[in-house]
C-alpha positions as a LaTeX table, in Angstrom:
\begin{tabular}{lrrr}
\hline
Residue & $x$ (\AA) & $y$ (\AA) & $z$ (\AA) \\
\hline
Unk1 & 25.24 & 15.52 & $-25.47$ \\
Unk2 & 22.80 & 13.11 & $-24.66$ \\
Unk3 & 19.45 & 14.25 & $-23.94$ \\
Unk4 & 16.54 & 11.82 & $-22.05$ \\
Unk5 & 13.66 & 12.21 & $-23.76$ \\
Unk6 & 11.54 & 10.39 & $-20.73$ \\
Unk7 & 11.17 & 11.48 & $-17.55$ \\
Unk8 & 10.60 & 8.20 & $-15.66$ \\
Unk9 & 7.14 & 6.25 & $-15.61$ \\
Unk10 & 3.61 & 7.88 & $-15.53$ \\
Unk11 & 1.53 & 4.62 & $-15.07$ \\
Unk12 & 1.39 & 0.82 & $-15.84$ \\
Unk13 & $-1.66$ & $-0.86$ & $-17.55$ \\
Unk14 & $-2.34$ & $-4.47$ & $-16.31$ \\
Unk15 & $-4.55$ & $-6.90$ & $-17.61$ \\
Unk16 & $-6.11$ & $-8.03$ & $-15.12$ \\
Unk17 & $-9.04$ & $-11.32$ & $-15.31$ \\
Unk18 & $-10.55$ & $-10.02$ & $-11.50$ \\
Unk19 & $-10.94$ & $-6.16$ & $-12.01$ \\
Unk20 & $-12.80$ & $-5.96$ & $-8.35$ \\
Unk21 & $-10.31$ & $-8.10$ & $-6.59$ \\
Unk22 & $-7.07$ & $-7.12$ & $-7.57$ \\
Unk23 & $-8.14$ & $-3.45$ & $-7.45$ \\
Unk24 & $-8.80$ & $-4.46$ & $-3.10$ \\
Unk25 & $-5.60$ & $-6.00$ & $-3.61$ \\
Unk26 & $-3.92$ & $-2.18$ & $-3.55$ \\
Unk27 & $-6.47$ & $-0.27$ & $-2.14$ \\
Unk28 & $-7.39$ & $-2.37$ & 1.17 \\
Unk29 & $-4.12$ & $-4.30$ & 1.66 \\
Unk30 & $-1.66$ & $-1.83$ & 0.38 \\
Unk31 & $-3.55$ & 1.27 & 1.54 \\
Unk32 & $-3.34$ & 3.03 & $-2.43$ \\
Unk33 & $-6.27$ & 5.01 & $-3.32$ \\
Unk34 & $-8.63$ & 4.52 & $-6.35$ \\
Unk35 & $-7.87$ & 7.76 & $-8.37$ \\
Unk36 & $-11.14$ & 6.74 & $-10.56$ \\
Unk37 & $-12.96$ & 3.88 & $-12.75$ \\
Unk38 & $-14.00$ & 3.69 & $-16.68$ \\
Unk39 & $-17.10$ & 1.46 & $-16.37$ \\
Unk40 & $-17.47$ & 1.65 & $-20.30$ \\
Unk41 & $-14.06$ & $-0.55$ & $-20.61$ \\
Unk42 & $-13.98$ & $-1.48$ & $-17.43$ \\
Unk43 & $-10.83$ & $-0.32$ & $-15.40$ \\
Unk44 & $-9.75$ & 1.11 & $-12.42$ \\
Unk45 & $-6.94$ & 3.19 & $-11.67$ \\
Unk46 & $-5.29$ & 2.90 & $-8.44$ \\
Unk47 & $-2.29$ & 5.03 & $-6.82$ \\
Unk48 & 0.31 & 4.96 & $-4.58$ \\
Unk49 & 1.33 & 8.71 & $-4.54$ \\
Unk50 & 4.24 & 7.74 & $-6.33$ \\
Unk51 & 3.14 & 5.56 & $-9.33$ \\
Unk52 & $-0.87$ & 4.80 & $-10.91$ \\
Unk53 & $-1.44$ & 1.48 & $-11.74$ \\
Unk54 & $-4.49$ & 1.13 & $-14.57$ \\
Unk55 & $-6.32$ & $-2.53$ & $-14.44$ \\
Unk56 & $-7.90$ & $-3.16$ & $-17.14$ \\
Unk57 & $-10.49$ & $-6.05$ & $-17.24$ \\
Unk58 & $-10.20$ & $-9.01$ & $-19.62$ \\
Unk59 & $-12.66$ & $-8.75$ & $-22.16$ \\
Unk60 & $-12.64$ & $-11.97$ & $-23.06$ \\
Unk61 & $-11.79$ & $-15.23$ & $-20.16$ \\
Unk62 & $-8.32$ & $-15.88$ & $-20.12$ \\
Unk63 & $-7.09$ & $-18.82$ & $-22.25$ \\
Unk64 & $-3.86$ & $-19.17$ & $-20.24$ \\
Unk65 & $-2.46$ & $-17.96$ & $-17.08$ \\
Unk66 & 1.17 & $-16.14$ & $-17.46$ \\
Unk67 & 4.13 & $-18.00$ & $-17.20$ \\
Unk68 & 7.49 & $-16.43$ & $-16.41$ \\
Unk69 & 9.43 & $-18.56$ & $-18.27$ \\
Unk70 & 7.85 & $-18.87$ & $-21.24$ \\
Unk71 & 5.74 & $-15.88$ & $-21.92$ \\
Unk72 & 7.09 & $-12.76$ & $-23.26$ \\
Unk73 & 5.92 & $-10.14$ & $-21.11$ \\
Unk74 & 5.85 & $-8.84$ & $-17.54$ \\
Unk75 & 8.00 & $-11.22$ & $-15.35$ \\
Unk76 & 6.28 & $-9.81$ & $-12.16$ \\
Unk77 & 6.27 & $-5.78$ & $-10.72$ \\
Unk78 & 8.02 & $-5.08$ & $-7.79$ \\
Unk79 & 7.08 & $-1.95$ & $-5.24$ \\
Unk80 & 9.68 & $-0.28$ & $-2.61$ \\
Unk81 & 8.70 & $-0.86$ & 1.15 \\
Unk82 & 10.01 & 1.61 & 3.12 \\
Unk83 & 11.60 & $-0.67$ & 6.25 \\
Unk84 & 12.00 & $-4.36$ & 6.93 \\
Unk85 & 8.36 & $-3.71$ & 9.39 \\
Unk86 & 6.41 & $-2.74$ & 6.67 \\
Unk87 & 7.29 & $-5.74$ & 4.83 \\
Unk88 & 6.57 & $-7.72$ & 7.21 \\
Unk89 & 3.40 & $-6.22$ & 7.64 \\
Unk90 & 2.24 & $-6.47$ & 4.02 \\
Unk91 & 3.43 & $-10.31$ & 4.46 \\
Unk92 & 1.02 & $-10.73$ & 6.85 \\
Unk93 & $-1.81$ & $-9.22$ & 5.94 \\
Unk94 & $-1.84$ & $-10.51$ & 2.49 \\
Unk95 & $-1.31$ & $-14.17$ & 4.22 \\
Unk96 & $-4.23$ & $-12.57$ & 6.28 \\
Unk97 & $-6.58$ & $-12.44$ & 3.40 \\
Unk98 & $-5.73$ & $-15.74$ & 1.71 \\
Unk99 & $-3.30$ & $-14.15$ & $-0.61$ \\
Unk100 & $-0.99$ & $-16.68$ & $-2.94$ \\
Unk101 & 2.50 & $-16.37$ & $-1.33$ \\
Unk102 & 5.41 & $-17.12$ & $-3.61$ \\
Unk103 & 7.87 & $-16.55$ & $-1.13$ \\
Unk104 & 7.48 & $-14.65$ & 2.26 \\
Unk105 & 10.50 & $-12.02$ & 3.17 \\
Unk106 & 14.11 & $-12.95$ & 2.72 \\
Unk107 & 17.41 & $-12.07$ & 2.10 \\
Unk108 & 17.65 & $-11.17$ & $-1.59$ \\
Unk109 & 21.45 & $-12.17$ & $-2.47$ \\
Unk110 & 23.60 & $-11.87$ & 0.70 \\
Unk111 & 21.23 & $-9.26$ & 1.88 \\
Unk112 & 20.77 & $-6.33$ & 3.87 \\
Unk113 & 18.26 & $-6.22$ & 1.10 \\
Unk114 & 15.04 & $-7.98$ & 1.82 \\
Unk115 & 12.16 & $-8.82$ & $-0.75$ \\
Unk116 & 8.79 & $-11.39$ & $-0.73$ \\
Unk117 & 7.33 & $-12.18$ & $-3.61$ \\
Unk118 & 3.36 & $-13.50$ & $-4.33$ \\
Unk119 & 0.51 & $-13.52$ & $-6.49$ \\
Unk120 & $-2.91$ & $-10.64$ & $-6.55$ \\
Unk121 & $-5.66$ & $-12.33$ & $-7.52$ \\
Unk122 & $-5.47$ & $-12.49$ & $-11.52$ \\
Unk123 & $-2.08$ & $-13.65$ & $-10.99$ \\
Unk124 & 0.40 & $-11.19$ & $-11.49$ \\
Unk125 & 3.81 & $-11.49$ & $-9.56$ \\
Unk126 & 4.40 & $-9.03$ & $-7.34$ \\
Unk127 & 7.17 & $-8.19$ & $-5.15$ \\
Unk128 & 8.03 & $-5.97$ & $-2.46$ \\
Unk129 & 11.34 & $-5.39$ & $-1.60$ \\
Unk130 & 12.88 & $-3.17$ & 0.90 \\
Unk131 & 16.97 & $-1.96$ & 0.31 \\
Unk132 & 17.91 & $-2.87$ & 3.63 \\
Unk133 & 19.38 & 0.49 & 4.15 \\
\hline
\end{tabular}
């Protein structure tokens, strides 16, 4: 018998080189709520309901910015949208607010599924995807 010994994901810790702006990157574009702040490291932690994000600040400036295909590492995050209006929605107001769009909603594959994919302001890829269903 195999037995999990997880019981799916508590948090993810990102790096993050703008603590203030990518934590208003969830909380006033996404709508997540700051759950609290360690000013000694600093970080913020920042939740969905469903999943808590930590950001922790760089404590040093970054040398390079990530590259998916040739850093080892996170290749980007991707959050469920509930319908194909709420993507849209986050499209625009990240657009809105001068956000770096990789690629705004579209068919992923043949579809029904539709995803977008862009930047918060250290530069992490993030993408939203709704199932189409």
């Amino acid at each position: 018998m195999n037995t999990l010994l997880t019981k799916g994901l508590h948090h993810i810790g990102l790096t993050v080189s703008n603590l203030e702006e990518s934590a208003v990157f969830f909380t006033a574009f996404l709508g997540w709520k700051e759950v609290r702040r360690d000013e000694e490291y600093p970080a913020i932690f920042v939740s969905d309901g469903s999943i808590m994000l930590t950001l922790w600040a760089t404590k040093e400036e970054p040398v390079n910015s990530f590259n998916k295909n040739s850093n080892v590492g996170l290749h980007h995050i991707a959050f469920h949208v509930d319908n194909e209006n709420d993507l849209n929605t986050i499209h625009k107001k990240l657009v809105d607010n001068g956000i770096k769009i990789e690629f705004s909603p579209e068919l992923l594959r043949q579809g029904p599924a539709k995803h977008m994919m862009c930047y918060e302001p250290s530069g992490i890829r993030v993408e939203f995807i709704w199932p189409g269903n």
